[in-house]
C-alpha positions in Angstrom: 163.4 -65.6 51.8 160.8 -64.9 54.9 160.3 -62.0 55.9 158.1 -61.8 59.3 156.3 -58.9 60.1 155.8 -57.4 63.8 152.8 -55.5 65.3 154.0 -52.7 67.5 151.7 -53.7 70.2 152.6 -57.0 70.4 155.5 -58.1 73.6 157.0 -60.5 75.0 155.1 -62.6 77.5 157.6 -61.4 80.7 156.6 -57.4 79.9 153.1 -58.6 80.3 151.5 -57.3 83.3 150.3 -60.1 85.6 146.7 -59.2 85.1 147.4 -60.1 81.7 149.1 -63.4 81.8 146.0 -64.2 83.8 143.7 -63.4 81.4 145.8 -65.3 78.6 146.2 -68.5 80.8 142.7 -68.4 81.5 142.0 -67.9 77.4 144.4 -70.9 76.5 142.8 -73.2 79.1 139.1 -72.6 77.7 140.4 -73.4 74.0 142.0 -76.4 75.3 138.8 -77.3 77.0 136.8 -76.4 74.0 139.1 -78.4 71.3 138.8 -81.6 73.8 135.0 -81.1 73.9 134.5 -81.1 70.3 136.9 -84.7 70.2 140.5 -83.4 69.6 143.3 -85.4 71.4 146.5 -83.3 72.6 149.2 -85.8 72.9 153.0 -85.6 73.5 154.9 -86.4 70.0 156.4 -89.7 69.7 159.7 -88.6 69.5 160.1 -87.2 73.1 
Protein backbone atom coordinates (compact mmCIF):
# COMPACT_ATOMS: atom_id res chain seq x y z
CA UNK A 1 0.00 0.00 0.00
CA UNK A 2 0.99 3.94 -0.66
CA UNK A 3 0.81 6.01 1.56
CA UNK A 4 1.31 9.84 0.31
CA UNK A 5 2.39 12.34 2.57
CA UNK A 6 1.16 16.10 2.47
CA UNK A 7 3.08 19.37 3.38
CA UNK A 8 0.82 21.74 5.30
CA UNK A 9 1.94 24.61 3.13
CA UNK A 10 1.30 23.13 0.06
CA UNK A 11 -2.56 24.13 -1.93
CA UNK A 12 -4.29 23.82 -4.51
CA UNK A 13 -3.32 25.84 -7.60
CA UNK A 14 -7.00 27.95 -7.46
CA UNK A 15 -6.18 29.18 -3.62
CA UNK A 16 -3.10 30.50 -5.05
CA UNK A 17 -2.96 34.17 -5.12
CA UNK A 18 -2.53 35.47 -8.70
CA UNK A 19 0.82 36.88 -7.96
CA UNK A 20 1.69 33.43 -7.48
CA UNK A 21 0.41 31.59 -10.42
CA UNK A 22 2.44 34.27 -12.17
CA UNK A 23 5.46 33.50 -10.61
CA UNK A 24 4.87 29.62 -11.21
CA UNK A 25 3.88 30.07 -14.93
CA UNK A 26 6.80 32.11 -15.41
CA UNK A 27 9.05 29.22 -13.48
CA UNK A 28 7.56 26.32 -15.64
CA UNK A 29 8.18 28.36 -18.87
CA UNK A 30 12.04 28.94 -18.15
CA UNK A 31 12.47 24.99 -17.37
CA UNK A 32 10.70 24.30 -20.52
CA UNK A 33 12.98 26.67 -22.19
CA UNK A 34 15.96 25.32 -20.37
CA UNK A 35 15.22 21.40 -21.05
CA UNK A 36 14.73 22.38 -24.98
CA UNK A 37 18.12 24.22 -24.84
CA UNK A 38 20.00 21.49 -23.55
CA UNK A 39 18.26 19.07 -26.64
CA UNK A 40 15.09 17.59 -24.94
CA UNK A 41 11.98 17.09 -27.18
CA UNK A 42 8.43 17.58 -25.42
CA UNK A 43 6.07 15.76 -27.67
CA UNK A 44 2.41 14.78 -27.38
CA UNK A 45 2.16 10.79 -26.71
CA UNK A 46 1.20 8.64 -29.49
CA UNK A 47 -1.83 7.54 -28.18
CA UNK A 48 -3.76 10.89 -28.15
Amino acid sequence: MVRFRRDGLLVSYNELSETDKVLNRGTSMETIKAMLSLGYEIRKPADR
